[in-house]
C-alpha positions as CSV (number, residue, x, y, z in Angstrom):
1,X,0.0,0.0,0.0
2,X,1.3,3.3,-1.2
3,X,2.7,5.6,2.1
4,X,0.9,9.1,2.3
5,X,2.3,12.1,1.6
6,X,1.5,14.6,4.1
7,X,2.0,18.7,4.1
8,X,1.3,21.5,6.3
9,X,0.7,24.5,5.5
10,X,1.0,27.3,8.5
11,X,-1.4,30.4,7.6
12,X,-3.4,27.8,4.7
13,X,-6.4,29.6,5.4
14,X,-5.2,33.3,4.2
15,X,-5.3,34.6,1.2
16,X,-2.0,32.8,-0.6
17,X,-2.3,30.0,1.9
18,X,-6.0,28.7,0.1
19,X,-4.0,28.6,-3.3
20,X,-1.0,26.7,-2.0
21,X,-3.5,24.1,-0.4
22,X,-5.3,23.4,-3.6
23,X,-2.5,22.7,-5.7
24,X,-0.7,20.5,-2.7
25,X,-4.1,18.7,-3.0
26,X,-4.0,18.2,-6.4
27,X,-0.6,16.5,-6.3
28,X,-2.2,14.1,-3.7
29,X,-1.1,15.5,-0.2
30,X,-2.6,15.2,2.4
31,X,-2.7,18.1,3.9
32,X,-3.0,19.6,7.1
33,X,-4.1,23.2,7.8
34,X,-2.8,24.2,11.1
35,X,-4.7,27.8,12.6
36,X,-5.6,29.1,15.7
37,X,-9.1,29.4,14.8
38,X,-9.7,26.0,12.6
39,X,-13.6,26.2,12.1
40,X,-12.3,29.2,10.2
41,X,-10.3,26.6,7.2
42,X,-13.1,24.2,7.2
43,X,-14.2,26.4,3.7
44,X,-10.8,24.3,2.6
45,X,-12.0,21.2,3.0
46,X,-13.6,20.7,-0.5
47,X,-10.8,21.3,-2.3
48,X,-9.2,17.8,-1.6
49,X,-10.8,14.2,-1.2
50,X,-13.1,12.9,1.7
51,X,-10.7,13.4,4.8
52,X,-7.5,15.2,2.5
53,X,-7.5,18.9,3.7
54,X,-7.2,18.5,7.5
55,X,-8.0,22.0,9.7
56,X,-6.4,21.2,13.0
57,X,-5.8,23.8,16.0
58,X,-1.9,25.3,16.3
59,X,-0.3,28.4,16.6
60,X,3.3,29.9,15.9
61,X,3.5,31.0,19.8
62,X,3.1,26.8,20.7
63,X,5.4,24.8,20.3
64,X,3.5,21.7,21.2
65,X,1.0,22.8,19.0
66,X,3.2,23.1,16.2
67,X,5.4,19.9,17.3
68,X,1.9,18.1,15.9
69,X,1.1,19.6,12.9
70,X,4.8,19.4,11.7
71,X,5.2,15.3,12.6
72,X,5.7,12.7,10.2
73,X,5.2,15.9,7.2
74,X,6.9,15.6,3.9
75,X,6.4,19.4,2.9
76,X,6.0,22.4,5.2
77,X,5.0,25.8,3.9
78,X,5.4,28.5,6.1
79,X,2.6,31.6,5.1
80,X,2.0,32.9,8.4
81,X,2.5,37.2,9.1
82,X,0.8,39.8,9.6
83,X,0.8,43.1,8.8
84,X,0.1,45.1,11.9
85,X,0.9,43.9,15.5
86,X,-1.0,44.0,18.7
87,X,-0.1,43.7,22.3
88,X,-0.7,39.7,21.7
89,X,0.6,39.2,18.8
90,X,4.1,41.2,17.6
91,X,5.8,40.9,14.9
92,X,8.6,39.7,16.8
93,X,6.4,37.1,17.9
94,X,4.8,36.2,14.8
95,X,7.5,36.7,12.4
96,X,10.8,35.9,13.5
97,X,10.4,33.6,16.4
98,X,7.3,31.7,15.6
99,X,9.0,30.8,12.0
100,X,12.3,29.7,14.1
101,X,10.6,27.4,15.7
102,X,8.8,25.8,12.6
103,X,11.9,25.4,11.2
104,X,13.9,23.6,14.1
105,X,11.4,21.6,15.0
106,X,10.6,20.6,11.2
107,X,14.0,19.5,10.8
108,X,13.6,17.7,13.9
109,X,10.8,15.5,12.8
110,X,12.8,15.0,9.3
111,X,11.1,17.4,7.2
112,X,11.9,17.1,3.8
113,X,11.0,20.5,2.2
114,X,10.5,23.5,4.0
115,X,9.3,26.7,1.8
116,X,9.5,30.1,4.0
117,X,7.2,32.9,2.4
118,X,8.7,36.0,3.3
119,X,8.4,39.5,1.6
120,X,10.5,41.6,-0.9
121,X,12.6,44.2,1.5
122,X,13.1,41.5,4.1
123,X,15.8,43.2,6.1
124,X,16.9,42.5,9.4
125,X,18.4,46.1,9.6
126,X,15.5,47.9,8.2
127,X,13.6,50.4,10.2
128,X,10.1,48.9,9.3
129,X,9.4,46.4,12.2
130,X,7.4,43.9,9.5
131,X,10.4,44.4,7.2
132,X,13.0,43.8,9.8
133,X,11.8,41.0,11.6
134,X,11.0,39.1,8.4
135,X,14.8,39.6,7.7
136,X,15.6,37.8,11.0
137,X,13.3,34.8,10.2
138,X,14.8,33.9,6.9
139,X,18.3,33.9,9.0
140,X,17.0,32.3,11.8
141,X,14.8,30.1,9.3
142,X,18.3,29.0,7.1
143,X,20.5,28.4,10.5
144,X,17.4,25.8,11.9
145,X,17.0,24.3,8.3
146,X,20.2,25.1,5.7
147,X,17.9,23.6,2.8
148,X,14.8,25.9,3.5
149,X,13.3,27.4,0.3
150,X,12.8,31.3,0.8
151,X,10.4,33.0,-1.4
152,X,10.1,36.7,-1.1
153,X,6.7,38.0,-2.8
154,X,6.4,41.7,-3.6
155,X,2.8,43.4,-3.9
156,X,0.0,40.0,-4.3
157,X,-2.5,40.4,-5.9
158,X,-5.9,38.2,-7.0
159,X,-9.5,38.1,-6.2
160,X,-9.3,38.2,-2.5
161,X,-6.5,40.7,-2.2
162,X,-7.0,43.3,0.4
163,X,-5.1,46.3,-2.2
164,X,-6.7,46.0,-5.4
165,X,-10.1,45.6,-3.3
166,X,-9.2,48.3,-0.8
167,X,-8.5,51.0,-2.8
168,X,-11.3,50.4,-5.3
169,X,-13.8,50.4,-2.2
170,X,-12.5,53.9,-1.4
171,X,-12.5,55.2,-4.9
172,X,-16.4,54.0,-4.6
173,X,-16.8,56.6,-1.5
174,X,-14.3,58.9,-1.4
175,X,-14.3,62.5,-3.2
176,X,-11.1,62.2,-4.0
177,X,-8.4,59.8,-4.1
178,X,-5.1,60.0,-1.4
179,X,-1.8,59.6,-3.0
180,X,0.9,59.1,-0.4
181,X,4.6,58.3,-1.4
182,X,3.0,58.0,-5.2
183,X,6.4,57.7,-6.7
184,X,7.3,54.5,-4.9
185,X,7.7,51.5,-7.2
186,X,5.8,47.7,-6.7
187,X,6.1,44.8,-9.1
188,X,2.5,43.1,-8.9
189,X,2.7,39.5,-8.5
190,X,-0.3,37.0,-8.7
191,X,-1.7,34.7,-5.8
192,X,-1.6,32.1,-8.6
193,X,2.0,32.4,-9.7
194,X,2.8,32.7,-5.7
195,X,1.5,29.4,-5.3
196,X,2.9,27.5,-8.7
197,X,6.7,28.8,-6.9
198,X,5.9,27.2,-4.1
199,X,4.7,24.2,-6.0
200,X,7.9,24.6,-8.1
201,X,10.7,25.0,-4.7
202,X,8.9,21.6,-3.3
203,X,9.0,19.6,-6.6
204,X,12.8,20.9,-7.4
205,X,15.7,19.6,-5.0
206,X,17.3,22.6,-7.0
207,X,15.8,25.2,-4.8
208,X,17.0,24.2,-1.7
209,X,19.0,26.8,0.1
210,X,17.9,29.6,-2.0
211,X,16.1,32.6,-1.9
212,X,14.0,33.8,-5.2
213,X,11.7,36.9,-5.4
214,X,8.8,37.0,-6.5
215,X,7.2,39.6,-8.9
216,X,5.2,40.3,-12.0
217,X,6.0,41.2,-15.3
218,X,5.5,44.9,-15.1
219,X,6.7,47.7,-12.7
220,X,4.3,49.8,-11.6
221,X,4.7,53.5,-9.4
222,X,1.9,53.5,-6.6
223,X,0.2,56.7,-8.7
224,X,0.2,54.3,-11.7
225,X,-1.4,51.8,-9.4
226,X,-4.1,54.3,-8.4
227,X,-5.5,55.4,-11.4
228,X,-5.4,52.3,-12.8
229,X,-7.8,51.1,-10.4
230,X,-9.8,54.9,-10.7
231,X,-9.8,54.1,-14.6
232,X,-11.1,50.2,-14.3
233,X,-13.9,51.1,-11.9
234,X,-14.7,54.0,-13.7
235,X,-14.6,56.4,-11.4
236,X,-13.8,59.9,-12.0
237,X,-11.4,60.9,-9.0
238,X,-8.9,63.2,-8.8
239,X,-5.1,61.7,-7.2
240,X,-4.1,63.9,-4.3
241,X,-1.0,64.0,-3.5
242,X,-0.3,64.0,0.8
243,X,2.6,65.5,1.8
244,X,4.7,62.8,4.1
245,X,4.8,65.1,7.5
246,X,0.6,65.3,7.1
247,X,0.6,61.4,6.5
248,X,3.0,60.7,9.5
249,X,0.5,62.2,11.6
250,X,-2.6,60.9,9.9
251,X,-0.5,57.4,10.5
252,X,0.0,58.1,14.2
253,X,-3.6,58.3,14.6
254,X,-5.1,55.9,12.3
255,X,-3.0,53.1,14.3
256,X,-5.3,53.1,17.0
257,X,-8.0,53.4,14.8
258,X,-10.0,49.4,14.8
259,X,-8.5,47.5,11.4
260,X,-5.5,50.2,11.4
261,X,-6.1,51.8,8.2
262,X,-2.5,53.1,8.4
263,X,0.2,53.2,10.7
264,X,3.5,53.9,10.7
265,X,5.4,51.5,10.1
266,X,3.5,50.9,7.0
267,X,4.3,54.3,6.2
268,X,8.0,53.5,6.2
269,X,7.6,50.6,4.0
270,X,5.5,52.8,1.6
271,X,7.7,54.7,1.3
272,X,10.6,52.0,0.1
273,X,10.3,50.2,-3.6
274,X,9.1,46.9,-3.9
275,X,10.7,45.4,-6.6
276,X,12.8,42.2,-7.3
277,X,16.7,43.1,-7.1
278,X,18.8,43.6,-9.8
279,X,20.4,39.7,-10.3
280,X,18.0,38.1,-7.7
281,X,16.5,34.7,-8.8
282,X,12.7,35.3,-10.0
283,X,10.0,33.3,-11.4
284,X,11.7,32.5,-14.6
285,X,13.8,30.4,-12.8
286,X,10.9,28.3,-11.3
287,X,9.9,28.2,-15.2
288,X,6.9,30.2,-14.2
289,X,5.6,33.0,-16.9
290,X,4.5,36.4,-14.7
291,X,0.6,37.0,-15.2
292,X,-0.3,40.6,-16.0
293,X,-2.0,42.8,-13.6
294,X,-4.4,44.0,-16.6
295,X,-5.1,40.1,-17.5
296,X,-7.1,39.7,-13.8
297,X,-7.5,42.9,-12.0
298,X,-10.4,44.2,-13.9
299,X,-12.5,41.2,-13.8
300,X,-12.6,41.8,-9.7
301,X,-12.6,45.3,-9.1
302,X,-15.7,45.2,-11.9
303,X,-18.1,44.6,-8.5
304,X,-16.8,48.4,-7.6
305,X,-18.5,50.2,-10.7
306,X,-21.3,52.0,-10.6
307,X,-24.2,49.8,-10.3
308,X,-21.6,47.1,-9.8
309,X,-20.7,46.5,-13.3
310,X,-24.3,45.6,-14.4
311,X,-25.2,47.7,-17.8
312,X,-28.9,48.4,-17.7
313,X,-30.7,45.9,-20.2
314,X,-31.4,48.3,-23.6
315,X,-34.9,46.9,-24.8
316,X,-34.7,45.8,-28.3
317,X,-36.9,47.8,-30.8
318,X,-40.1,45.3,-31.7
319,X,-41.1,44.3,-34.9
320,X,-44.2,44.9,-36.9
């Protein structure tokens, strides 16, 4: 009888994480789905076989928790972060020391892949907080497991992104559209082609020990971004630009503001480009093609139209 192959995937329930656990399903994994909240994955279930996607209760802050999900795996894929922090959960917390701790105890129970998602601008000496303690994890990541895969993903998008989405929900109510750091550059990359690299760093032995990131085929400036969205939703908004001193104090408020609109340390990262690195391994190659921004955008943000993309039916003339 053929042996199981089993994978866990930390954060499977987010917005890459339901990607990645589709295709590992498709290749026949079983695969488990370890969250803190695991009523929230059941919506994963369907995408494998009678008893194949497996919600089951961890979380990065546990290691016995995490000492469970991890045992007798083939494949781990780390997705978990966040992108503000809380007095119970920092990114210290989150980031750095709950991926350390996936990582050593994964290559304690024999692990054979491990594929760390980080973020482009991973730095452990950056001022950003996310950026810097996402830096620290991939070092703490590679001295717990030397073969780890580390994928570094610049600006996702796909249907359940909160940018795209976010900005075209604003455009819907807002007179006007903010325009902070505008000239900041982001390379767009696809949830899709996200997940087919980390389908590609598990199937390849090749990618072991390496670190690739991860954008799309086009380079966008965050004012390009903007209207781009204004023009696809069709609504006729004019970009503001904010000076940085008014949104450093806009960001010191809207921190304590619930859902943290902006705060800022996402101010600082705003205000840094977000492209892959001159020489850094991409998705070429992983043998993956980039998929346009233009290709999968609209057919999303058409919900944020007026009338929400419906055309009013035109009664055709009768005869006689």
């Amino acid at each position: 009888m053929a042996t199981r192959r089993v994978a866990t995937v930390f954060g499977g329930s987010g917005f890459i994480g339901r990607y990645v656990v589709k295709r590992l399903a498709q290749q026949g994994y079983v695969v488990r789905v370890p969250s803190r909240y695991p009523e929230g994955a059941l919506f994963l279930k369907p995408m494998g076989a009678v008893g194949q996607v497996v919600p089951l209760y961890a979380t990065v802050t546990n290691e016995g928790t995490l000492h469970r999900a991890v045992e007798g795996a083939e494949v781990v894929v780390n997705l978990v972060g966040a992108l503000t922090e809380s007095r119970t959960a920092s990114f210290q917390a989150i980031h750095t020391e709950g991926s350390e701790s996936i990582a050593a105890l994964s290559a304690a129970a024999g692990v054979s892949r491990l594929i760390q998602i980080s973020a482009i601008g991973a730095d452990p000496n950056s001022p950003s907080r996310y950026a810097s303690t996402k830096g620290k994890a991939e070092q703490a990541v590679l001295a717990a497991f030397p073969n780890a895969t580390i994928l570094r993903p610049s600006l996702v998008f796909g249907l359940e992104d909160k940018f795209f989405n976010r900005f075209a929900a604003l455009a819907r109510l807002a007179p006007f559209m903010p325009v902070i750091a505008g000239d900041t550059k982001m390379q767009p990359v696809f949830v899709g082609d996200v997940a087919d690299a980390v389908m590609a760093a598990v199937a390849s032995s090749a990618t072991q020990g390496k670190t690739y990131e991860v954008g799309g085929p086009r380079v966008w400036t965050f004012r390009d971004i903007l209207a781009f969205i204004l023009k696809t939703t069709h609504r006729d908004r004019k970009l503001v630009n904010i000076p940085m001193g008014i949104a450093r104090l806009q960001a010191a408020v809207l921190q304590y503001v619930p859902g943290k609109p902006l705060t800022p340390d996402q101010l600082i990262m705003l205000s840094k480009d977000n492209v892959v690195a001159p020489g850094a391994l991409g998705l070429a190659d992983l043998g993956i093609t980039p998929t346009p921004v233009e290709l999968v955008v609209p057919g999303y943000l058409s919900r944020y139209q007026p009338g929400g993309g419906r055309r009013p039916t035109i009664p055709l003339p009768q005869e006689g």
